[in-house]
C-alpha positions as CSV (number, residue, x, y, z in Angstrom):
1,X,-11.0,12.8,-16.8
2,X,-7.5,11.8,-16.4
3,X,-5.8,10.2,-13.3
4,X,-4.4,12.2,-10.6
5,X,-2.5,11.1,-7.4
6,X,-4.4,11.2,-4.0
7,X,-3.0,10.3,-0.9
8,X,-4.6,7.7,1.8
9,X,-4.0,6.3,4.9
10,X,-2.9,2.7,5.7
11,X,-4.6,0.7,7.7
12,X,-2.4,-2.2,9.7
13,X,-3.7,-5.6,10.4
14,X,-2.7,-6.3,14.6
15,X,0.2,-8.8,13.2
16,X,1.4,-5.3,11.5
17,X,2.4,-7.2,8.1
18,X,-1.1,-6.4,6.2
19,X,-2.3,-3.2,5.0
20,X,-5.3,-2.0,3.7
21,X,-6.4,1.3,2.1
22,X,-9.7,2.4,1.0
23,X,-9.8,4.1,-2.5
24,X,-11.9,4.3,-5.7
25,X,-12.2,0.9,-8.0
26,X,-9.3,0.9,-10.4
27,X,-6.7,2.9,-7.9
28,X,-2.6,2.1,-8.7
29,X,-0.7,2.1,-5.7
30,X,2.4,3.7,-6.5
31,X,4.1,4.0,-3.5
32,X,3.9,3.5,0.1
33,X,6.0,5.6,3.1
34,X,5.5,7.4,6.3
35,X,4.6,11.1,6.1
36,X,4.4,12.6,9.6
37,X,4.6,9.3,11.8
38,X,1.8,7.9,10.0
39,X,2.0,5.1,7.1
40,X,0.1,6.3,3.7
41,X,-0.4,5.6,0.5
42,X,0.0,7.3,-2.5
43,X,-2.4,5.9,-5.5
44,X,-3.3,6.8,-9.5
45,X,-7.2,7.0,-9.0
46,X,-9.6,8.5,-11.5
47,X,-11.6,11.2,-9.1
48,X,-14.9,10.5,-11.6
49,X,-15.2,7.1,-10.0
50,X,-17.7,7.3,-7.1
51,X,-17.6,4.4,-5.1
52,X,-14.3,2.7,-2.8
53,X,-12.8,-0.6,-2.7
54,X,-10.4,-2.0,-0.9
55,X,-6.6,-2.9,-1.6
56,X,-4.3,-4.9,0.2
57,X,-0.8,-4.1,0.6
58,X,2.6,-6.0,2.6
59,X,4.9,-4.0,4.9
60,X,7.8,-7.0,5.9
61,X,10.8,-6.2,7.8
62,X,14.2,-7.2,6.3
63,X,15.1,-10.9,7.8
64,X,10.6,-11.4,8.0
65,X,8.5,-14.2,6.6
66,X,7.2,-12.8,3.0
67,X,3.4,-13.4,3.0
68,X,2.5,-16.0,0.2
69,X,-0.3,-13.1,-1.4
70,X,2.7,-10.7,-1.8
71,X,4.2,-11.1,-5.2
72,X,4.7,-7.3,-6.7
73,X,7.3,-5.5,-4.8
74,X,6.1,-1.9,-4.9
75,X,8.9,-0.1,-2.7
76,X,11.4,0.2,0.0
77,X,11.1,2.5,3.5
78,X,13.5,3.7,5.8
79,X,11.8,4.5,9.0
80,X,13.5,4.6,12.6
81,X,16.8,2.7,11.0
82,X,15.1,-0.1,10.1
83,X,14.3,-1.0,6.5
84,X,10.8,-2.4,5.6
85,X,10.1,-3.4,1.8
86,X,6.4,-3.3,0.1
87,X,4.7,-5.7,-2.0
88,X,1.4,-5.7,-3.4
89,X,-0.8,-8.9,-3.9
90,X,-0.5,-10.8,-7.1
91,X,-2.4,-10.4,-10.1
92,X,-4.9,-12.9,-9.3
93,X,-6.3,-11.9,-6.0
């Protein structure tokens, strides 16, 4: 079956600079904003895969340290007039 795009929420880490979301093995992230207060997640996942893993995600505020993991940058968002940019981990992780 072909990909299709599925939604998911985003799980913060307490520091609010890690995210996490749970989707099937092999998921794209292809871009991360808020949708009704809440930060998600939107992912190329094959729906035939039937078990989750977990993917790791940035959110850093403009003028924020840049986690070392975070290498891909994935997206910007504009939320309550501040600017927030997402990176996924590198390659390797």
């Amino acid at each position: 079956m072909s990909e299709t795009i599925h939604k998911y929420d985003v799980r913060m880490d307490a520091e609010g600079s890690r995210g996490v979301i749970e989707a099937p093995v092999g998921a794209k992230i292809v871009s991360v904003a808020f949708q009704h207060g809440k930060l998600r997640a939107w992912a190329a996942i094959n729906p035939d895969v039937g078990f989750n893993g977990l993917f790791d995600l940035f959110v850093v505020g403009t003028g924020h340290p840049l986690p070392n993991r975070a290498s891909q940058f994935l997206n910007r968002i504009d939320h309550n007039g501040l600017v927030f940019h997402v990176f996924l981990p590198g390659a390797s992780q």
